[in-house]
C-alpha positions, 0 to 999 in steps of 0.5 A: 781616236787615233791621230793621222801621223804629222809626217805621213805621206800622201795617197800612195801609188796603189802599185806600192811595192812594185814601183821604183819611184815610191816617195819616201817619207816627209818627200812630198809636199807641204800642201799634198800632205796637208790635203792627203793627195798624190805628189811626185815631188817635183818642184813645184809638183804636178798636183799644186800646178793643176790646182793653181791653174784650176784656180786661176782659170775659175776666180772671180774677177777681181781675186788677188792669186798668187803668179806662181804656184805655192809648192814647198818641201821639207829640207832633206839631207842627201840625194831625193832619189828613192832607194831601189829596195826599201828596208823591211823597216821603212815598209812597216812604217808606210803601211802603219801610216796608211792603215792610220790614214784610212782609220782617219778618213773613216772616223771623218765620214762617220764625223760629218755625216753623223753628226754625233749621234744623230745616224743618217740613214742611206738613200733610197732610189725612189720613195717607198711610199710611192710604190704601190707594190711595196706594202701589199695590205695597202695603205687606205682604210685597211691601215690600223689606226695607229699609222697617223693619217694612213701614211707612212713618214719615210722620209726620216730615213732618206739621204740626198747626198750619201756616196759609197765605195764601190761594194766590188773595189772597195775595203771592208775597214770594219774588220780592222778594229781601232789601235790594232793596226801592227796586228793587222800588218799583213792582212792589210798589205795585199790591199794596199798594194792592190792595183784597183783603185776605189770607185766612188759612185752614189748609193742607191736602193740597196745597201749591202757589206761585202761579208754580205755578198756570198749570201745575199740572195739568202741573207737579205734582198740588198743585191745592189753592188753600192754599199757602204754600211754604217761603221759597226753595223750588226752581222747579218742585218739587212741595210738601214733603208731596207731594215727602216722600211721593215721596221715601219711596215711592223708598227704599221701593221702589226697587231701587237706593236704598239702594245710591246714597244712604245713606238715613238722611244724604239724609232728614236733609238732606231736612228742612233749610231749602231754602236750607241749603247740604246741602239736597238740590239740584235735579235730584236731587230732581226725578228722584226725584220723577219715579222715586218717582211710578212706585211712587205712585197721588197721580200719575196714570201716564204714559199710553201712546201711543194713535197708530195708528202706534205701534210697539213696536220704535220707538227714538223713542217720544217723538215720539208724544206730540208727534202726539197734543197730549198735554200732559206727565205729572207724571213727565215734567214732572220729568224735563225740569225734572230735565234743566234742572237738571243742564245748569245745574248741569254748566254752573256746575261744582256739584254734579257728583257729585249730577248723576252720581246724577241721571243714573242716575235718569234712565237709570233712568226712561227704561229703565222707560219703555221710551223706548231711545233717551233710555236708551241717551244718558242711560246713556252720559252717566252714564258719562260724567259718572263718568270725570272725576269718577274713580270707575271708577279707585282710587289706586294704579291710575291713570295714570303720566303726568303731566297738567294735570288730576288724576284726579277733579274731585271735592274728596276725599271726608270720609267713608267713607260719601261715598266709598262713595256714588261707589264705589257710583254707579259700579257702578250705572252700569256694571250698568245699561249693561251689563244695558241693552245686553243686549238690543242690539248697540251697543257699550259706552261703557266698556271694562272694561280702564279700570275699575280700582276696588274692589268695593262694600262691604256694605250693613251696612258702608256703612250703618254707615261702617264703614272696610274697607281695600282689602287686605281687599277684592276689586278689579274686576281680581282674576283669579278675583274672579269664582270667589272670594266672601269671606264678610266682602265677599259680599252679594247686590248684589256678588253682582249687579255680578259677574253684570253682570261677566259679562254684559259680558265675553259682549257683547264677545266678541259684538262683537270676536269677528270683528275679534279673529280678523281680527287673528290673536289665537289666543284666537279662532281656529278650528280646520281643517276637519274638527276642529270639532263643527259640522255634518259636522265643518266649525269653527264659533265654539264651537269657539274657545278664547275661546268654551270658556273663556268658557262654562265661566266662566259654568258655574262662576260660579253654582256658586261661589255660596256656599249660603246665596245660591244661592237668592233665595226664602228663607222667602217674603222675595224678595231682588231683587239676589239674584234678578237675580245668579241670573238672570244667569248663565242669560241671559248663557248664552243670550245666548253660545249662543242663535246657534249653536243649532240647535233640534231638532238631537239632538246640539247641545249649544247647543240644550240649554245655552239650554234649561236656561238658559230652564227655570232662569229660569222655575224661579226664576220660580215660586218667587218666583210662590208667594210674596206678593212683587209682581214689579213691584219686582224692577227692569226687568233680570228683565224681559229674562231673561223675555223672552229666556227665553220666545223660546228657548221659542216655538223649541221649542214650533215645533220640537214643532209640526213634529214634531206632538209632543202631550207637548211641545207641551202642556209648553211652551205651558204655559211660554209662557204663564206667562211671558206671563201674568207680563210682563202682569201687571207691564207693568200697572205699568210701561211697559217690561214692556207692550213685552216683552208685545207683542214676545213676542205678536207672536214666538209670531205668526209663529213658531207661529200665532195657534192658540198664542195662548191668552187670558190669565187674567184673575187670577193662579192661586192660589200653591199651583198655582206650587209645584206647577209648579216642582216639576215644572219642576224635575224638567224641569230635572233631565232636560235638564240629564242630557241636556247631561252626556250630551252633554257626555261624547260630546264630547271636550276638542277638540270631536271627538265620539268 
């Protein structure tokens, strides 16, 4: 750490250059030396005279002062008078000790308010939590489960007694890096001999650099002029306050937080220095950022395109913003700087791990944002990035040849909670690209023969760093790991990676069902015409062994479900992992069925199995209506089993509209509409959810007329109403499901109806 010079003067006028009565050096006072103020050298000075009045005026009674001020100077040589031009020399010398004396005073503060390594953060105005408009989703029942006692603790991060230099006076010392000062000579000198004085005022809401400044309505919210940011801050980051605030609303409530950082270690090492090595790094921090703002009213939204020519079925959104000259959202600012990160980081080969969990926030973001394309690149990057870091793959199930290269680049892991962090990253990268690619036909980045890796732990396991070893636990391979739940390794989001298992095994055999017939693999196989269940007994793809085994897989995995997990609503509490393991399974059957059915065909059993599907998606859907919960944080996976479920609907509400059947037509618009009104509702929060409404309204449009459209409500139903009406679609439920077993017993082992 640099030393402050033992013979360096005081405070020096700011005028420096342009005055003739500049101290020279080792003139002022012993004492305004030693405590770094302003002296003019007089005998006693000024300064010592004020301080021993103030002294005098202000003792207690009884205090021994001195009758005269303690003022003493160096014995100088020769006249006191200042030289009318100093040498360039002497100049030098006055400006290295000034540059010294503000590094010292710099290192002081981060000294004293630091307090080694522990980084107090600014003070905020007010309490967040004390601002309804804060957190948007609010605080109450809707909180998941992992905010204890539905309260967020925010006063780890507030500060009573934080002052800063005024943002529009003050010097931006980061920019001058330690042991450079002669370097920095002459970008230094205009400030010194600036005539502004710094002006110490309190810190308040929020904190912003003034490298900040030109940018701030783009780069960050922090538009208060009272910032002083910690020294080495990162670029482009919002304040502490402001980004803790974003960090605490992303654990909050974020689906996959607690699953893809262990919270209690990431917020300890939130309140390290910004320089200490365990610091969070960069893009990590700028994708929660931009993922946290989504759950937050202190960042206004990104707003929607307003072009004309905006299409929800554009894969490119983005280049609407760029027709429009909108200047970029706080997300959005965070999500490039979060990009920039990443790439340098990838570039230099640090931190791969930490840019492995920032690019699932970024899938994340650009999926929430209903932006497909970027979504589609982020998610196959993600997987990407995993594959060489070897988190798809587990000792002893790796490669038998010998490589230059080891399995994983990453160092191993010191910890049980470090190895279940990549474990855990890499499930959610594979949930999130295969519920993703639900919704298209575009191939998998991943095959699921290359994924040979345990299953997460629990989340009190993994929470506690309590070691499993593998024998005790289920590997992705097992042959009935789909079937089989143990109670000591089953919780809702295993429950949920083994739904997203499923659902992948549905799109290959979407995708691979024709070459794999081509190549004559009996699995896939039809029977010879007239032996099949299709119309007039011609052979379709239900009747192939794959397709049979299949669909019975899906049957039996819900069912497998262990009875305390079988239903995501307990006691008004919503379990979203639970709820989308729930869901799955229903969509992976409408994806498996939904092209064979023919929809009012008496004797399809397809017709009936997407039927069911769709009514236990909106079952469950009523349940979690009737409670408190806000649907907007259930993840944007629920938001694809709606939107599928309400097309299989409008199908039959068509068919009903053809056979003028009143009864039906009234049942299933009914069903439409809620599941309408409920996408609506969410997509006031997020951007993904305003597409699926769009697209629904514009399938019921061509399918059924606009006669069909009703007008939305303008508030939610009281809840009672929503029990009600899954009362009654239960019993919808329980009638189409005797009707698939009637039909199921007509139809006999090889498909032949009897």
């Amino acid at each position: 750490m640099p030393k402050v010079a033992s013979s360096s003067a005081g405070h020096t006028n700011p005028a420096g250059f342009q005055s003739a009565h500049v101290l020279r050096r080792n003139q002022a006072c012993h004492q305004c030396r030693r405590r770094k103020l302003k002296c003019d050298a007089k005998r006693p000075c000024s300064t010592c005279v004020r301080s021993h009045s103030y002294a005098v005026a202000h003792a207690p009674a009884g205090a021994e002062l001195p009758p005269h001020p303690e003022c003493t100077f160096d014995e100088v040589a020769g006249s006191t008078t200042p030289e009318p031009f100093d040498h360039p020399k002497s100049r030098f010398e006055r400006l290295e000790s000034r540059i010294n004396e503000l590094e010292a005073l710099l290192n002081e503060k981060d000294t004293t308010t630091g307090k080694g390594d522990q980084f107090q953060q600014p003070a905020i105005a007010h309490p967040v939590q004390d601002d309804p408009n804060l957190f948007p989703f609010g605080l109450g029942a809707g909180m998941p489960a992992n905010a204890a006692n539905g309260v967020l603790n925010f006063d780890a991060f507030q500060s009573e007694s934080m002052v800063s230099v005024e943002a529009g006076n003050g010097v931006d010392l980061t920019q001058y890096s330690l042991g450079t000062a002669l370097d920095n000579l002459a970008g230094v000198a205009s400030l010194v001999g600036s005539p502004t004085t710094a002006h110490i005022s309190p810190l308040t809401n929020s904190p912003s650099t003034s490298n900040q400044a030109a940018s701030s309505s783009s780069t960050s919210p922090d538009t208060n002029k009272y910032g002083l940011l910690p020294h080495a801050w990162p670029k482009n980051l919002p304040g502490p306050d402001l980004l803790r605030h974003l960090v605490e609303a992303f654990f909050a409530f974020h689906t996959y937080a607690n699953q893809l950082f262990h919270e209690p270690s990431f917020m300890a090492s939130l309140s390290l220095p910004p320089s200490h090595p365990a610091f969070p790094c960069a893009p990590i921090l700028h994708a929660i950022c931009a993922v946290g703002s989504t759950y937050t009213a202190v960042v206004a939204p990104t707003p929607p395109p307003s072009s004309i020519d905006f299409s929800v079925y554009d894969a490119f959104p983005s280049k609407f913003r760029a027709y429009e000259h909108r200047p970029d959202s706080f997300s959005e600012m965070q999500v490039k700087f979060a990009k920039e990160t990443l790439e340098q980081s990838m570039f230099t080969g640090r931190h791969l791990f930490e840019c492995t969990q920032a690019q699932i926030l970024l899938t994340w973001w650009y999926w929430c944002n209903a932006k497909w394309s970027e979504a589609f690149v982020a998610c196959s990057l993600a997987l990407r990035y995993a594959v060489p870091c070897g988190v798809n793959v587990c000792p002893p199930f790796n490669s038998i040849a010998e490589h230059l290269r080891p399995a994983s680049i990453l160092p191993p892991a010191r910890t049980v909670i470090e190895d279940e962090l990549r474990r855990n990253a890499f499930w959610l990268t594979y949930a999130m690209e295969r519920t993703h690619g639900s919704g298209n036909g575009w191939a998998i980045f991943l095959d699921d023969e290359d994924v040979s890796q345990l299953l997460p732990l629990r989340q009190d396991q993994f929470e506690s760093g309590i070691l499993v070893p593998p024998s005790d636990r289920q590997w992705s391979h097992d042959h009935d790991v789909l079937l089989t739940h143990p109670e000591g390794q089953t919780d809702p989001f295993i429950l949920f990676i083994k739904a997203t298992m499923i659902l992948s095994r549905v799109k290959n055999f979407n995708l691979r069902f024709r070459s794999r017939m081509h190549k004559g693999d009996p699995m896939y196989q039809l029977p010879p015409d007239g032996a099949g269940t299709g119309p007039g007994g011609s052979a379709n793809i239900r009747d192939s062994a794959a397709f049979r085994e299949l669909d019975q897989l899906i049957g039996s995995f819900w069912q497998s479900f262990p009875p305390h997990f079988r239903h995501p609503v307990d006691n008004g509490i919503v379990d979203p992992h639970l709820y989308m393991a729930c869901t799955a399974p229903h969509l992976a059957h409408i994806l498996l069925h939904e092209s064979h059915a023919v929809v009012g065909s008496a004797t399809c059993i397809s017709s009936c199995v997407i039927l069911n599907a769709s009514r236990a998606v909106l079952n469950m859907l009523y349940n979690i209506s009737s409670t408190s919960y806000n649907l907007s944080l259930l993840g944007l996976f629920p938001m694809i089993c709606w939107f599928m479920a309400a097309r299989v609907l409008v199908r039959f509400l068509r068919t009903a509209i053809a056979s003028k059947s009143e009864e039906q037509i009234s049942t299933l618009q009914a069903e439409v509409d809620f599941f309408r009104m409920i996408i609506a509702r969410v997509g006031e929060h997020i951007p993904l959810a305003q597409r699926y409404d769009k697209m629904l309204y514009d399938f019921i449009l061509q399918n059924c007329g606009d006669e069909y459209l009703s007008p939305l409500p303008a508030t939610l139903p009281p809840r009672r109403e929503f029990a009600a009406a899954a009362a009654v679609d239960a019993e919808l439920f329980d009638t189409s499901q005797m009707i698939l077993n009637s039909l199921l017993t007509r139809v006999g082992p090889s498909g032949m109806t009897p």
